[in-house]
Biopython code that builds the backbone (N, CA, C, O; Angstrom):
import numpy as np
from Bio.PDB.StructureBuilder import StructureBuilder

atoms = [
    (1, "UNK", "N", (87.630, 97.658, 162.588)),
    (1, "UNK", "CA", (88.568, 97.904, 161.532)),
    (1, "UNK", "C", (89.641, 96.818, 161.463)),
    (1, "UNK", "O", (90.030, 96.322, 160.406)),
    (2, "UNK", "N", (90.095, 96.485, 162.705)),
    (2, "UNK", "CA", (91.063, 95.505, 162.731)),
    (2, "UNK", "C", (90.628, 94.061, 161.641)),
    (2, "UNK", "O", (91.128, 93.571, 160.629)),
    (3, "UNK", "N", (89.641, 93.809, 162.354)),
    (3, "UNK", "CA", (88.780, 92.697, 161.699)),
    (3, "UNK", "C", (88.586, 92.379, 160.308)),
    (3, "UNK", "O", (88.702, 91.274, 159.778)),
    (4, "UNK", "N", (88.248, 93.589, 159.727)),
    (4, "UNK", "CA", (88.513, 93.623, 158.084)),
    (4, "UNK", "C", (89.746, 93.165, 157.713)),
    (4, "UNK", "O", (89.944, 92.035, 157.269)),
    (5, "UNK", "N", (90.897, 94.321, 157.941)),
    (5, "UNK", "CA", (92.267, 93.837, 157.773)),
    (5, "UNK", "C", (93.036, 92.507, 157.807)),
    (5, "UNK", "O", (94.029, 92.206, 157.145)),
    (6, "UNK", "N", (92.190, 91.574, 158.964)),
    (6, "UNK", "CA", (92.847, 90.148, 159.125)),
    (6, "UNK", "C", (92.017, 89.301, 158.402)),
    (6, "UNK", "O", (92.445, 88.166, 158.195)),
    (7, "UNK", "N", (90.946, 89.599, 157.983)),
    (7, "UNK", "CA", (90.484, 88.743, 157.299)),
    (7, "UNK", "C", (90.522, 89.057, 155.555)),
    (7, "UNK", "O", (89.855, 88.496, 154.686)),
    (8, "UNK", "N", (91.544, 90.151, 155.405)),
    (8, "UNK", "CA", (92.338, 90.377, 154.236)),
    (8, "UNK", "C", (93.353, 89.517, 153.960)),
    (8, "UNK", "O", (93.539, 88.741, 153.023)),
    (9, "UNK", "N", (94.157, 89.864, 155.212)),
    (9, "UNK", "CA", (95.373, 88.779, 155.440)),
    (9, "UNK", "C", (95.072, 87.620, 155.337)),
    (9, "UNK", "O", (96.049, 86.919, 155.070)),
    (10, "UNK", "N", (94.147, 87.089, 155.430)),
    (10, "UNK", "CA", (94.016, 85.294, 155.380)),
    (10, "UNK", "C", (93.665, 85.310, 154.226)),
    (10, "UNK", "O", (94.316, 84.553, 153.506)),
    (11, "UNK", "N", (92.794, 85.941, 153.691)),
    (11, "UNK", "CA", (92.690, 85.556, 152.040)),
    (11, "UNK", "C", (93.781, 86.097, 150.808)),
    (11, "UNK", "O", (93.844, 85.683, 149.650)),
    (12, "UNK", "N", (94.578, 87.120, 151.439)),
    (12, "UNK", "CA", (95.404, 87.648, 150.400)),
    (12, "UNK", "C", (96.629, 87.008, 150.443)),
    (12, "UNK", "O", (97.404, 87.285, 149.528)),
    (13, "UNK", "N", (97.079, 86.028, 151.486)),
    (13, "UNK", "CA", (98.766, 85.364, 151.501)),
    (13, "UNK", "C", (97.979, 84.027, 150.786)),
    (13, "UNK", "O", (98.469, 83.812, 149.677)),
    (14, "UNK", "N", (97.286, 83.422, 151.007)),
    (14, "UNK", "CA", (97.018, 81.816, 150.290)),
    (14, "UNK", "C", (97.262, 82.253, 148.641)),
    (14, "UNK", "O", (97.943, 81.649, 147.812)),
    (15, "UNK", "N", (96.334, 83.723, 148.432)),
    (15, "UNK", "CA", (96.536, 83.865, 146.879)),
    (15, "UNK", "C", (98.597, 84.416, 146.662)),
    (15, "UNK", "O", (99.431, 83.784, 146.014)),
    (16, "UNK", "N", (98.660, 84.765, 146.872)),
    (16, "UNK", "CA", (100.097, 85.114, 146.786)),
    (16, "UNK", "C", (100.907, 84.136, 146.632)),
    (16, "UNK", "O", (101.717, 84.231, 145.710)),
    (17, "UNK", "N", (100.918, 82.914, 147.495)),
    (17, "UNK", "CA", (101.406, 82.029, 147.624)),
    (17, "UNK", "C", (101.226, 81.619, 146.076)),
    (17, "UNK", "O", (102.015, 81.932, 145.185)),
    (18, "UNK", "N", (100.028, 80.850, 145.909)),
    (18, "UNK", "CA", (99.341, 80.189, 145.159)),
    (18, "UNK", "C", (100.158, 81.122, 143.620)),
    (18, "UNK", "O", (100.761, 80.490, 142.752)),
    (19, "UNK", "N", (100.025, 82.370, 143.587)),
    (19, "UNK", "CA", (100.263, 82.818, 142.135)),
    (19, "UNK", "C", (102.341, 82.742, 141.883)),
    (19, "UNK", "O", (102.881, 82.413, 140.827)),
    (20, "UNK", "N", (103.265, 83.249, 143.498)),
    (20, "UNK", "CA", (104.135, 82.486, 143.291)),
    (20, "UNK", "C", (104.768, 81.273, 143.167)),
    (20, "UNK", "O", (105.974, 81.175, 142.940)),
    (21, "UNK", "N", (103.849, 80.134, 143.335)),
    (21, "UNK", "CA", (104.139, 79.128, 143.109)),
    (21, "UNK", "C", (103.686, 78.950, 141.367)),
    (21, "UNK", "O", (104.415, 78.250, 140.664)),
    (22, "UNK", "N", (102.671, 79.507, 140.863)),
    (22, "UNK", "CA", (102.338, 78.903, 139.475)),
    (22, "UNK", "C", (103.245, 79.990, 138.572)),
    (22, "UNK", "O", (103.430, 79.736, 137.382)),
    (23, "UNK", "N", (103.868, 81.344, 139.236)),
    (23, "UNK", "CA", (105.033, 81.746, 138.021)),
    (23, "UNK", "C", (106.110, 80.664, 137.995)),
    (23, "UNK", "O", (106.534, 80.288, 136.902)),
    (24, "UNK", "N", (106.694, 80.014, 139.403)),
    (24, "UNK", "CA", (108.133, 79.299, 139.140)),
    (24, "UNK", "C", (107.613, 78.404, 138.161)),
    (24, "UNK", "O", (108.211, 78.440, 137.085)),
    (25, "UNK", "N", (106.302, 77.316, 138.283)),
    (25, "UNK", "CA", (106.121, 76.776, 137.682)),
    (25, "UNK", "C", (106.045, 76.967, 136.153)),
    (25, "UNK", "O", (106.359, 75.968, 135.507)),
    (26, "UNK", "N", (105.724, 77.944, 135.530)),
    (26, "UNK", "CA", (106.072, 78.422, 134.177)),
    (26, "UNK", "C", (107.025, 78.619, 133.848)),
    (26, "UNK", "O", (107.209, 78.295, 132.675)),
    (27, "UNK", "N", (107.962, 79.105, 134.418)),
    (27, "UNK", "CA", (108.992, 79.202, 134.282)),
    (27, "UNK", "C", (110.158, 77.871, 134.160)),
    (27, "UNK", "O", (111.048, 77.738, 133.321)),
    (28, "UNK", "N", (109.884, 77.187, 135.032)),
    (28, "UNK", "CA", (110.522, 75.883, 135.361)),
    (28, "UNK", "C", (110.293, 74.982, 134.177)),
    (28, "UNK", "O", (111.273, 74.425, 133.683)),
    (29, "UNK", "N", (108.853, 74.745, 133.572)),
    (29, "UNK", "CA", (108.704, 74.062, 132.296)),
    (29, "UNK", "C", (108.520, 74.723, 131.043)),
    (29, "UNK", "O", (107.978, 74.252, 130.044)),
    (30, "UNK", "N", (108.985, 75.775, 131.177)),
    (30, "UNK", "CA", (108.794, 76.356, 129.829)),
    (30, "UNK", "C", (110.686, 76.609, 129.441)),
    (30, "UNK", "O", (111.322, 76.780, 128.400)),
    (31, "UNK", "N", (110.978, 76.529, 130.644)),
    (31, "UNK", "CA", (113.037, 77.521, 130.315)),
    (31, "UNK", "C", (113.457, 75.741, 129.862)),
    (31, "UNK", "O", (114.533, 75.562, 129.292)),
    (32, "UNK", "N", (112.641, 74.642, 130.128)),
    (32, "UNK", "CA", (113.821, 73.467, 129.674)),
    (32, "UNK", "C", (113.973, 72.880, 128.098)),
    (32, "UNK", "O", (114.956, 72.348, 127.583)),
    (33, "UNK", "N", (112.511, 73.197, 127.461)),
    (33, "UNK", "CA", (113.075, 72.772, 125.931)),
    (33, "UNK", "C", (113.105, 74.080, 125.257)),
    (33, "UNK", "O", (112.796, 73.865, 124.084)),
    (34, "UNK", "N", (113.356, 75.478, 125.461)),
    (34, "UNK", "CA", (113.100, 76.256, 124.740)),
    (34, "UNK", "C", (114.584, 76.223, 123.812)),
    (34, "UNK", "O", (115.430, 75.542, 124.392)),
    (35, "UNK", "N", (114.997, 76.720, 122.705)),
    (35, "UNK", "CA", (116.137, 76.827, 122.347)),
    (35, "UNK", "C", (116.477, 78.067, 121.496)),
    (35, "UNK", "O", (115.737, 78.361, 120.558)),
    (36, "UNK", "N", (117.898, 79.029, 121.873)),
    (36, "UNK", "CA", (117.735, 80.311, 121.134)),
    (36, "UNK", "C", (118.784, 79.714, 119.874)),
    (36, "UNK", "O", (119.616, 78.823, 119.709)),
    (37, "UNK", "N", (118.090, 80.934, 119.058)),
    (37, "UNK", "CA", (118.643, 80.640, 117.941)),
    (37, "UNK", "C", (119.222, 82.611, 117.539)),
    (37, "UNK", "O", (118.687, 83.690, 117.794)),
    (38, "UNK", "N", (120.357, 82.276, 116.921)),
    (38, "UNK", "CA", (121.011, 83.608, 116.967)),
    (38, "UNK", "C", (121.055, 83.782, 115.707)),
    (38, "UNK", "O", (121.008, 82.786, 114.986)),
    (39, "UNK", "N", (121.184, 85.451, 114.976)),
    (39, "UNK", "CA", (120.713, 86.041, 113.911)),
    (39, "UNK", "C", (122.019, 85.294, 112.676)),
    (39, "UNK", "O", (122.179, 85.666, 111.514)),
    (40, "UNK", "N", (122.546, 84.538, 113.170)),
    (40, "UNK", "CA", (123.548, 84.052, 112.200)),
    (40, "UNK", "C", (123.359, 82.542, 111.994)),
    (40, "UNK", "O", (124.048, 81.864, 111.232)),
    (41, "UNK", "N", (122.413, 82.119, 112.708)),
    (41, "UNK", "CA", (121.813, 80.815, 112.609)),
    (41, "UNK", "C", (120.459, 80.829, 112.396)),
    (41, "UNK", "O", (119.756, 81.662, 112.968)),
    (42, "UNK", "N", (119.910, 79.842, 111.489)),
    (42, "UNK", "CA", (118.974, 79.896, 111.307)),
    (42, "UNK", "C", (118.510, 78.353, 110.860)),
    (42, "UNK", "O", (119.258, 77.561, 110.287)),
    (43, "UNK", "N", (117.480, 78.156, 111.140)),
    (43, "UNK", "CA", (116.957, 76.483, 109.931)),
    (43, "UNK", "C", (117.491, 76.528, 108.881)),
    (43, "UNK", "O", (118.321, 75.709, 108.488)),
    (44, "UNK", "N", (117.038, 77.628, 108.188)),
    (44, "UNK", "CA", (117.590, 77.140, 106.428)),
    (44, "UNK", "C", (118.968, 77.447, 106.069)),
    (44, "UNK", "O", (119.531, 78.498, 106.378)),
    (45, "UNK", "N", (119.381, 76.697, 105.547)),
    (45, "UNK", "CA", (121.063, 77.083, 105.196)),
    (45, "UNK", "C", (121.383, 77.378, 103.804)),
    (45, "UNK", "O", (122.521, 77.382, 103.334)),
    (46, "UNK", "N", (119.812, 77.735, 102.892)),
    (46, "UNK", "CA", (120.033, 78.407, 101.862)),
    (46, "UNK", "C", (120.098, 79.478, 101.720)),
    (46, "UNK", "O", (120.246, 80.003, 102.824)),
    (47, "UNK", "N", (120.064, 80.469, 100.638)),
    (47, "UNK", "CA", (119.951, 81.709, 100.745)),
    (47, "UNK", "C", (118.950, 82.484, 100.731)),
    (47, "UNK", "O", (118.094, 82.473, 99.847)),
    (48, "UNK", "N", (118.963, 83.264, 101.749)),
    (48, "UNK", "CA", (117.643, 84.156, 101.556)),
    (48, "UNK", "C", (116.635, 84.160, 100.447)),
    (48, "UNK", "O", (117.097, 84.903, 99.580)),
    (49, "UNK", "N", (115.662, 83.759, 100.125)),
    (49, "UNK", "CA", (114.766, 84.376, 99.242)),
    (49, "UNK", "C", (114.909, 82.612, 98.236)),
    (49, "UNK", "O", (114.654, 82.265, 97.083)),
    (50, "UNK", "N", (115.152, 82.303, 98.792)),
    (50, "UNK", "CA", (115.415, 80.946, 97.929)),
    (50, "UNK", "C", (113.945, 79.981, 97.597)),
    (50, "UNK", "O", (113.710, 79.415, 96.529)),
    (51, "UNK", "N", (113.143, 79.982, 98.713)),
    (51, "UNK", "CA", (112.202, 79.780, 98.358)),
    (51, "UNK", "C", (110.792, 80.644, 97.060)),
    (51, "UNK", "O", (109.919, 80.260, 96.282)),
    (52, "UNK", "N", (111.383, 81.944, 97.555)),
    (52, "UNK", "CA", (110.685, 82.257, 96.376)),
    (52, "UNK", "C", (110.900, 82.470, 94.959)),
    (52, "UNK", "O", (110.082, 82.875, 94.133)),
    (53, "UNK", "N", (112.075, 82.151, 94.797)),
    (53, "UNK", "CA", (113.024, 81.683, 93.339)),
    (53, "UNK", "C", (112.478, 80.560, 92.841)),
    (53, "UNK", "O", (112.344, 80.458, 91.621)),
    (54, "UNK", "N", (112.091, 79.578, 93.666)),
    (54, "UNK", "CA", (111.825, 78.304, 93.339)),
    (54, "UNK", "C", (110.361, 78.561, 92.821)),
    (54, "UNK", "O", (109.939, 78.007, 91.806)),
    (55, "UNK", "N", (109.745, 79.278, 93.440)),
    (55, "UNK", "CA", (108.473, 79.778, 93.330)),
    (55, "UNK", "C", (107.888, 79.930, 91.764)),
    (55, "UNK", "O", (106.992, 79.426, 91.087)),
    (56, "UNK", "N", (108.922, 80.911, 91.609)),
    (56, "UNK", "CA", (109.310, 81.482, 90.423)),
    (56, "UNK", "C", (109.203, 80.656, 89.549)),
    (56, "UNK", "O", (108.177, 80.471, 88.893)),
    (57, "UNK", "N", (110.498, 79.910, 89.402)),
    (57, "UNK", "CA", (110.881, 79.002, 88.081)),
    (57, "UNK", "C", (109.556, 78.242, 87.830)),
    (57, "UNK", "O", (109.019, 78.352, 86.728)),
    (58, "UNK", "N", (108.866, 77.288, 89.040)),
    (58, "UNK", "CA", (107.691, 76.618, 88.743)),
    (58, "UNK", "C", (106.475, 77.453, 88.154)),
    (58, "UNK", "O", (105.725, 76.875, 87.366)),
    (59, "UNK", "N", (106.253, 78.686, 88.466)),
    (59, "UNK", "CA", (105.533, 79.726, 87.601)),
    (59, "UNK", "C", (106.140, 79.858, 85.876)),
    (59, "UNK", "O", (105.293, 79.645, 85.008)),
    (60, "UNK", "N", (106.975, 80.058, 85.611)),
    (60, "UNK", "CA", (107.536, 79.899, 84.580)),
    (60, "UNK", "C", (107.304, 78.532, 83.144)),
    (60, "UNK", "O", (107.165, 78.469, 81.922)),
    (61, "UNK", "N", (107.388, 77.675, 84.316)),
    (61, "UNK", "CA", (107.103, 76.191, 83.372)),
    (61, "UNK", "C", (105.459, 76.106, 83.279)),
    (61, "UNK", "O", (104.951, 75.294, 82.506)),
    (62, "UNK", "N", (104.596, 77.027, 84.144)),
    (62, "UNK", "CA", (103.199, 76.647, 84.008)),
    (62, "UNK", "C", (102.806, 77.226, 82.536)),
    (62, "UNK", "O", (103.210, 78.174, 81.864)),
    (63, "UNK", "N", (101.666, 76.041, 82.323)),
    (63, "UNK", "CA", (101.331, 77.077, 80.696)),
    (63, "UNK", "C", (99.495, 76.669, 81.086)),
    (63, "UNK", "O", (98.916, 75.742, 81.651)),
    (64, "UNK", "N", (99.135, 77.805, 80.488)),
    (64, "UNK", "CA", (97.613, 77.300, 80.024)),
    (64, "UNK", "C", (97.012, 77.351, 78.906)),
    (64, "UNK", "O", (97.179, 78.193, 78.025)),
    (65, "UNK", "N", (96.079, 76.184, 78.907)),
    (65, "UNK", "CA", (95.588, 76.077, 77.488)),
    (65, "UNK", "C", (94.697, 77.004, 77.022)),
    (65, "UNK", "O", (93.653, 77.006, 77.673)),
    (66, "UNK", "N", (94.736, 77.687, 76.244)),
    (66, "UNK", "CA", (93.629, 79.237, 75.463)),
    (66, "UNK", "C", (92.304, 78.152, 75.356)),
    (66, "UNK", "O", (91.264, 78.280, 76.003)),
    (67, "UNK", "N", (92.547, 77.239, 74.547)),
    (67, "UNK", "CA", (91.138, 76.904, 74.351)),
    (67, "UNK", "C", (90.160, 76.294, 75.281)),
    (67, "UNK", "O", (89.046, 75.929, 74.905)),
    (68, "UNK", "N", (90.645, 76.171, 76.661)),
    (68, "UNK", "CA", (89.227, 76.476, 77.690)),
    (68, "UNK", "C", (88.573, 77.773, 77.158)),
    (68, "UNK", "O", (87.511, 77.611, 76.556)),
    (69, "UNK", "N", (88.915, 78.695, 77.252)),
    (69, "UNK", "CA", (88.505, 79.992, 77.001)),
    (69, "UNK", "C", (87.219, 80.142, 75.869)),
    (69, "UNK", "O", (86.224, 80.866, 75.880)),
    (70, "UNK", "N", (87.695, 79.147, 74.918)),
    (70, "UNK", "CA", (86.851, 79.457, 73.790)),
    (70, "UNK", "C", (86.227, 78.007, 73.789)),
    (70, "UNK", "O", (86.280, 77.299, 72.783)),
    (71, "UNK", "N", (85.560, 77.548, 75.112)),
    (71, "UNK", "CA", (85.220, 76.499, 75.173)),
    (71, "UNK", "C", (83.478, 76.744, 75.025)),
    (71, "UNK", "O", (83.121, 77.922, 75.008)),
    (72, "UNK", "N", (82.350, 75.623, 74.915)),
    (72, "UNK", "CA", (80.768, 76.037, 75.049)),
    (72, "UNK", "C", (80.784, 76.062, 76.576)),
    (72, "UNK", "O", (80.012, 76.895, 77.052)),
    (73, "UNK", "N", (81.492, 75.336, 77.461)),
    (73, "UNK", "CA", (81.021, 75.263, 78.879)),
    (73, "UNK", "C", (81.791, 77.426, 79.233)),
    (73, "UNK", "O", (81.215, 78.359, 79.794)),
    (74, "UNK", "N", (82.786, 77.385, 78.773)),
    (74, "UNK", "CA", (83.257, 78.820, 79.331)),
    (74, "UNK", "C", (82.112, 80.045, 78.616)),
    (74, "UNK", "O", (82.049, 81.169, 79.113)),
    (75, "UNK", "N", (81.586, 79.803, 77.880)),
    (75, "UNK", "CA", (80.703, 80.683, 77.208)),
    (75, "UNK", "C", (79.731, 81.186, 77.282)),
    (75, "UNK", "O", (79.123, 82.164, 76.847)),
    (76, "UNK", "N", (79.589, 80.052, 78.171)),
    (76, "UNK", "CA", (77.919, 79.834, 78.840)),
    (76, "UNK", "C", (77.475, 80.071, 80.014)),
    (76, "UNK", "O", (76.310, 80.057, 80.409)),
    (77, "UNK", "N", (78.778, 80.372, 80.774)),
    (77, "UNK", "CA", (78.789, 80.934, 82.146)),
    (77, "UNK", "C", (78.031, 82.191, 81.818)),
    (77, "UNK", "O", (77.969, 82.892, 80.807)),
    (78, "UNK", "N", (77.215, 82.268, 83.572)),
    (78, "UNK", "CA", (76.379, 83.692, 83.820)),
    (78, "UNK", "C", (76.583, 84.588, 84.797)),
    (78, "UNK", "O", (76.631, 84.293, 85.992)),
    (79, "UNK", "N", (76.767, 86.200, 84.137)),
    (79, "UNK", "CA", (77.188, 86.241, 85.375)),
    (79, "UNK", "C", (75.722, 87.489, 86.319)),
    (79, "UNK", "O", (75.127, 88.540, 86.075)),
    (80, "UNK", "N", (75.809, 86.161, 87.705)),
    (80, "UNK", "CA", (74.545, 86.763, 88.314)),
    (80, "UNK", "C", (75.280, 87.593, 89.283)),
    (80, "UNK", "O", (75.299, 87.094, 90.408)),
    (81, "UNK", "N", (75.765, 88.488, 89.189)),
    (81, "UNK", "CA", (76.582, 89.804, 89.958)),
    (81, "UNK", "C", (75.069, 90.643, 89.697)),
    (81, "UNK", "O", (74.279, 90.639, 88.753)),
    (82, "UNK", "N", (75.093, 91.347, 91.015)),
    (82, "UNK", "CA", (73.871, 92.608, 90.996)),
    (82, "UNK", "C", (75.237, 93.767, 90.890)),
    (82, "UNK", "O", (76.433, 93.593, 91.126)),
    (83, "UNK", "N", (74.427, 95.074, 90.399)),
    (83, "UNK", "CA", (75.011, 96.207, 90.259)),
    (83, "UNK", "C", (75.000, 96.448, 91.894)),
    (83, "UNK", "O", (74.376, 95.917, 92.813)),
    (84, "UNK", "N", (75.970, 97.483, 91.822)),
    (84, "UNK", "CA", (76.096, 98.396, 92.652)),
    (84, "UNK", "C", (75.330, 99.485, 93.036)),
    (84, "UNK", "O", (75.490, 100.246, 92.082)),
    (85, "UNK", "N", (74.471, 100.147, 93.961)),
    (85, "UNK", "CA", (73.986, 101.284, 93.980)),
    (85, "UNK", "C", (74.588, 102.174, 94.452)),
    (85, "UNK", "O", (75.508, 101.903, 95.223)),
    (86, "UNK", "N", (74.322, 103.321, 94.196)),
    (86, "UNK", "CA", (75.536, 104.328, 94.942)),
    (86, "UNK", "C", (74.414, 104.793, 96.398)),
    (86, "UNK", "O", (73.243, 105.166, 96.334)),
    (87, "UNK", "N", (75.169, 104.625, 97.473)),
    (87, "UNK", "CA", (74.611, 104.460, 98.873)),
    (87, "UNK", "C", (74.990, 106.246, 99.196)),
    (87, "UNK", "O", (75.752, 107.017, 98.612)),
    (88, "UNK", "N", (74.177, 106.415, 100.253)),
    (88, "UNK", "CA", (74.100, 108.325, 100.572)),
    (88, "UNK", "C", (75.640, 108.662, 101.411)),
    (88, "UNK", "O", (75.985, 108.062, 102.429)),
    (89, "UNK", "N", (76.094, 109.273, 101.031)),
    (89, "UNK", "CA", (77.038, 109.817, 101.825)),
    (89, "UNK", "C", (76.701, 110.306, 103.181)),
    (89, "UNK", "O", (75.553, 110.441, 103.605)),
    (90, "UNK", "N", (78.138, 110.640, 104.032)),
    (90, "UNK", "CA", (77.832, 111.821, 104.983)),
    (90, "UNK", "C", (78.228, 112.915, 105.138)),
    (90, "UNK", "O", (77.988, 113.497, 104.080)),
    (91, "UNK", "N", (78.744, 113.643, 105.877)),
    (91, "UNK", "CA", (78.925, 115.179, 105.377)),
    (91, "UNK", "C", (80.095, 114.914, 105.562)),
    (91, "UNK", "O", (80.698, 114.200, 106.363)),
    (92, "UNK", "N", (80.571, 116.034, 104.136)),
    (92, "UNK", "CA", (81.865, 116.957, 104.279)),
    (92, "UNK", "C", (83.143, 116.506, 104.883)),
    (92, "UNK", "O", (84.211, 115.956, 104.615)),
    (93, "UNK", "N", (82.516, 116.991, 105.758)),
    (93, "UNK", "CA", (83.791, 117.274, 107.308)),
    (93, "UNK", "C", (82.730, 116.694, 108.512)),
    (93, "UNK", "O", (81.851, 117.387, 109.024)),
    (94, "UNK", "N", (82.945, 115.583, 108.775)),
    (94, "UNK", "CA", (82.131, 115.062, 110.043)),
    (94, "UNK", "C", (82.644, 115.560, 111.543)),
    (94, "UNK", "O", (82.140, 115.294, 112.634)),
    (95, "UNK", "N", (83.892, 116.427, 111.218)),
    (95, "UNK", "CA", (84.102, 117.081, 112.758)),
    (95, "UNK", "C", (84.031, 118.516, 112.621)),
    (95, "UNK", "O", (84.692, 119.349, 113.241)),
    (96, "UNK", "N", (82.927, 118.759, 111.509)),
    (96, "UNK", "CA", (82.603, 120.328, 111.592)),
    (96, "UNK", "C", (81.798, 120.518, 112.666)),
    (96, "UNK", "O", (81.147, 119.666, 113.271)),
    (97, "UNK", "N", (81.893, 121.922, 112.913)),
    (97, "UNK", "CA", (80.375, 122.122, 113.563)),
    (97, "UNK", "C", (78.959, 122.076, 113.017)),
    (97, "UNK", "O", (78.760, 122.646, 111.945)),
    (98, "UNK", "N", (78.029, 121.513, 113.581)),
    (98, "UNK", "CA", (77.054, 121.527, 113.049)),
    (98, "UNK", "C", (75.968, 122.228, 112.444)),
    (98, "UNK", "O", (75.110, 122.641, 113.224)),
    (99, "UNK", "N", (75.830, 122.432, 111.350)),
    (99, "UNK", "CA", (74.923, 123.761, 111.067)),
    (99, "UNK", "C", (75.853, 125.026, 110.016)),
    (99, "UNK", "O", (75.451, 126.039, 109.443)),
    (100, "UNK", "N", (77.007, 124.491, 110.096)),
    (100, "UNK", "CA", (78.177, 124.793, 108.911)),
    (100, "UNK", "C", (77.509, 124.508, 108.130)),
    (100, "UNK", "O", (76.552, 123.797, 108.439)),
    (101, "UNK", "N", (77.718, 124.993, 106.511)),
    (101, "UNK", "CA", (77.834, 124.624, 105.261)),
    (101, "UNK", "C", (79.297, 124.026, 104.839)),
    (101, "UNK", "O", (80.330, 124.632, 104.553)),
    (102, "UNK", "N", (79.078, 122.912, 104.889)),
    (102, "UNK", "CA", (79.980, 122.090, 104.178)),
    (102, "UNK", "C", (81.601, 122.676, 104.751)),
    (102, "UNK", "O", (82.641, 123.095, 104.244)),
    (103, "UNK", "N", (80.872, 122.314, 106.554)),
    (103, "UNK", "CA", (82.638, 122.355, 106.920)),
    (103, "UNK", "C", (83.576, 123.630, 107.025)),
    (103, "UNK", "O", (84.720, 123.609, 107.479)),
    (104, "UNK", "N", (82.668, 125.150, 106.354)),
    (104, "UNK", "CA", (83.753, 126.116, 106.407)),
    (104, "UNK", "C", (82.932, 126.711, 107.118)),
    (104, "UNK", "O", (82.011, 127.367, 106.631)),
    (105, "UNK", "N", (83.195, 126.538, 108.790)),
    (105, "UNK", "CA", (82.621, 127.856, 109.337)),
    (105, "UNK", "C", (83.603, 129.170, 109.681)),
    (105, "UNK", "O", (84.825, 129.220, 109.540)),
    (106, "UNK", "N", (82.665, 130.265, 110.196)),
    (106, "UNK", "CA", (83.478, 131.582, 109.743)),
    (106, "UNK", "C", (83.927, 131.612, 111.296)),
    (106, "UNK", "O", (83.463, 131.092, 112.310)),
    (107, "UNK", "N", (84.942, 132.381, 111.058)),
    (107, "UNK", "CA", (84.986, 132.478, 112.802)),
    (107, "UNK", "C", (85.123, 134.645, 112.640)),
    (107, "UNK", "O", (85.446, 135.540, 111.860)),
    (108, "UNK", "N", (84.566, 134.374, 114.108)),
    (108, "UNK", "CA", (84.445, 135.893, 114.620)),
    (108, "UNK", "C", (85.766, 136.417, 114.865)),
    (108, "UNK", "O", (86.552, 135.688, 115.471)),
    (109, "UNK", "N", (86.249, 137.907, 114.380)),
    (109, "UNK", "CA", (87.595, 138.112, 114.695)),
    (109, "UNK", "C", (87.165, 139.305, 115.722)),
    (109, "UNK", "O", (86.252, 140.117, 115.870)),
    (110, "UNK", "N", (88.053, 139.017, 116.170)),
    (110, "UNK", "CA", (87.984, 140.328, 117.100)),
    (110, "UNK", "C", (88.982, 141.208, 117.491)),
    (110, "UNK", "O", (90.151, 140.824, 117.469)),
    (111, "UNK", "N", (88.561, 142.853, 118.008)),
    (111, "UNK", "CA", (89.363, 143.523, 117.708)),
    (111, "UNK", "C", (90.426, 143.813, 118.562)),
    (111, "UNK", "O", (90.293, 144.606, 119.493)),
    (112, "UNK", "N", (91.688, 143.114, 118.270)),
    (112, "UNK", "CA", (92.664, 143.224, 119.245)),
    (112, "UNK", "C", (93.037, 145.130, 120.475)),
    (112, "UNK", "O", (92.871, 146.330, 120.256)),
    (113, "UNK", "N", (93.339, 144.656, 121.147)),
    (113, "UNK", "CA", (93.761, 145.825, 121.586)),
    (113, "UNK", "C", (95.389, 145.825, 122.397)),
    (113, "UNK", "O", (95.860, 146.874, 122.837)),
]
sb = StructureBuilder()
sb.init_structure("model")
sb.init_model(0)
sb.init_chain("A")
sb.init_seg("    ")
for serial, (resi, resn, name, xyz) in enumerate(atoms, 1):
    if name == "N":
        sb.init_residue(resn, " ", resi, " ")
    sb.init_atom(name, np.array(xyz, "f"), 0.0, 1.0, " ", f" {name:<3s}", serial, name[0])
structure = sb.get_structure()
């Protein structure tokens, strides 16, 4: 029994070692360029939502021309879409019991006393 145990010990301190040495190491190169940034600072120094204003206005100036629409190349498009089939369902209530009709089984009452 002893024997097991020490030859635990020799393999379980090298790993120990080994895994506290590679946390400092994460730690050590990851804490030197990180930088916090606090809820009153931020990159942008515009106002909220500013980008999607801008968004906006450039939506605004877009125009399109109708007469693609009523073009021979738009007309002539095909469209090879297959229908849909309607695929089989499954039951009801899939956490009925089985052998229910559609999920309402009866239950037995019994007579209190």
């Amino acid at each position: 029994m002893q024997n097991i145990s020490l030859k635990n010990k020799n393999i379980l301190v090298p790993i120990l070692i080994l895994l506290a040495l590679a946390v400092m190491a994460y730690f050590y190169y990851r804490g030197g360029d990180t930088e916090m940034i606090s809820l009153d600072q931020s990159a942008d120094t515009g106002p909220l939502g500013q980008d999607i204003l801008i968004l906006a206005e450039k939506l605004n100036i877009l125009s399109i021309d109708a007469s693609v629409f009523s073009s021979v190349l738009f007309t002539t498009l095909v469209d090879w879409s297959l229908p849909l089939l309607p695929e089989p369902q499954g039951r009801a209530n899939p956490f009925a019991l089985i052998g229910t009709d559609a999920g309402s089984a009866t239950t037995l009452k019994t007579s209190g006393r």
